[in-house]
C-alpha positions as CSV (number, residue, x, y, z in Angstrom):
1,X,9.1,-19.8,11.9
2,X,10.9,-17.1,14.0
3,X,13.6,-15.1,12.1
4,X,16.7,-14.3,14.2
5,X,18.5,-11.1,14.3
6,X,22.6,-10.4,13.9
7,X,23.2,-11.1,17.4
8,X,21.0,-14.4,17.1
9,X,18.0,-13.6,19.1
10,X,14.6,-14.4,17.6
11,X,12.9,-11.8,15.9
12,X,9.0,-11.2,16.8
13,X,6.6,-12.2,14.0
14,X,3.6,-10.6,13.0
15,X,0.7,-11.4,10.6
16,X,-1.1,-9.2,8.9
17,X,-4.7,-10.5,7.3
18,X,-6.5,-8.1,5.2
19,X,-10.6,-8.7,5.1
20,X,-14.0,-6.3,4.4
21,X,-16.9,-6.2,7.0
22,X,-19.4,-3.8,5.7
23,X,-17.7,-0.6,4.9
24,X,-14.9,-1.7,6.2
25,X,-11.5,-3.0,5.6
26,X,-10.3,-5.0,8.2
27,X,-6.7,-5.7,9.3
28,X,-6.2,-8.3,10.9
29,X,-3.5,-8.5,13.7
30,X,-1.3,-11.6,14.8
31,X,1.8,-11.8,16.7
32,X,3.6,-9.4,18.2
33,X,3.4,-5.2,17.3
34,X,6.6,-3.5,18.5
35,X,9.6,-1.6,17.2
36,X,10.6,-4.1,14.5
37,X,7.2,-5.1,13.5
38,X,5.2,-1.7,13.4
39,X,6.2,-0.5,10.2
40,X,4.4,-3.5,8.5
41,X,1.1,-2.4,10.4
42,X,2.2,1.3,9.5
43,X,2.4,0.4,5.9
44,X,-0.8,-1.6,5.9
45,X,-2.7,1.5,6.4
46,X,-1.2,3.9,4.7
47,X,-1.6,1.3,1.2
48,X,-5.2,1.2,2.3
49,X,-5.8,5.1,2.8
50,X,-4.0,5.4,-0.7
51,X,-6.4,3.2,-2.1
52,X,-8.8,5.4,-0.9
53,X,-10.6,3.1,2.1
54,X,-10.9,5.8,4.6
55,X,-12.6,3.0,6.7
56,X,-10.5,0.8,8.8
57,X,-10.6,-1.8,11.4
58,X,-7.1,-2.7,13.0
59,X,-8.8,-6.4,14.7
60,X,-5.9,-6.9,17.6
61,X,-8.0,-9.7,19.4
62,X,-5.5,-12.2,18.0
63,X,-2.3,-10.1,19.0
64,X,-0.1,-11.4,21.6
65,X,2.0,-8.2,22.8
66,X,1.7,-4.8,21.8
67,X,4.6,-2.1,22.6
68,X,4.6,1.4,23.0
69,X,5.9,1.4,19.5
70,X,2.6,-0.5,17.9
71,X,0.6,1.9,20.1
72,X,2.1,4.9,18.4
73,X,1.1,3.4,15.1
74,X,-2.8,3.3,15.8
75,X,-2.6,6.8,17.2
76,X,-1.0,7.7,13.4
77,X,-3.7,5.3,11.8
78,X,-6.5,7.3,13.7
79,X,-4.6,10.6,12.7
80,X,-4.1,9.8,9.6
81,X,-7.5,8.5,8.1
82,X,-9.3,11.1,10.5
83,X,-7.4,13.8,8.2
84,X,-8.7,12.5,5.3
85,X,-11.7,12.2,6.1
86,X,-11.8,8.6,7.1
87,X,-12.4,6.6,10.6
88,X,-10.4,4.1,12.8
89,X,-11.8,0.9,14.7
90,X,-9.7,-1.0,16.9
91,X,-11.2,-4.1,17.4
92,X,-9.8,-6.0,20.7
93,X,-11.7,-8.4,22.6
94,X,-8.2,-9.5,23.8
95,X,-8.2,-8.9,27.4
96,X,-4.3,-8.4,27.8
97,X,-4.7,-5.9,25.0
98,X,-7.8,-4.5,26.2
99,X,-6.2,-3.5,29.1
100,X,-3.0,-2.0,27.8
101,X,-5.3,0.5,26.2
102,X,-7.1,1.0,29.2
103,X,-3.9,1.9,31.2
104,X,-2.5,4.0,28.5
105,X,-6.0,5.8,28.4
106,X,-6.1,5.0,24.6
107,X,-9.5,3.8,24.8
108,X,-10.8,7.1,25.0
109,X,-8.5,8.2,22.0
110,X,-9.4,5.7,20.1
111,X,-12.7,4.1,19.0
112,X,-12.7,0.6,20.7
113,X,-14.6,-1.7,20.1
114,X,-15.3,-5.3,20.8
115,X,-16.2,-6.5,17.2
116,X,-16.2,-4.3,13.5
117,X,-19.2,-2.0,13.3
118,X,-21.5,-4.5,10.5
119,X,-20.2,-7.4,12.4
């Protein structure tokens, strides 16, 4: 069930499902990514990288919307693990997705793919 904010409009949801393929730990995205629900996908992978899995997959074939916000979060994820050592997958055989990333040019910063590597 949708939340609603102060001024009563619904507030997006967003699931998060955590999962290994292989060497990697995969999150799984649901819902909407955008400035009120980034910070739980922000958080997601930073717990992870301080776990020490320096191998990700953010899967956003089940996402329904992604803003500029959500995009800003997989450009820190890639940042972030790539400093440490670590790799990003984004997963997304979400057409809608797909090509947001393609528009933004994201697909050549970011490793894209259209299942986890091991799948």
């Amino acid at each position: 069930m949708r939340g609603t904010s102060g001024d009563g409009a619904a507030e997006p949801e967003l699931g998060l499902g955590l999962s290994t393929v292989g060497d990697y730990a995969v999150i799984s995205v649901t819902g909407e990514i955008d400035m009120y629900t980034a910070p739980q996908l922000r958080e997601a992978v930073r717990q992870l990288s301080s776990e020490g899995r320096m191998r990700v997959a953010i899967d956003l074939t089940p996402t329904e919307f992604c803003d500029s916000t959500g995009l800003g979060v997989l450009i820190g994820a890639r940042r972030r693990l790539s400093d440490a050592g670590g790799s990003l997958v984004v997963v997304c055989a979400n057409p809608r997705i797909r090509k947001l990333l393609d528009l933004t040019g994201l697909d050549k910063v970011l490793d894209v793919r259209e299942a986890v590597p091991g799948e």
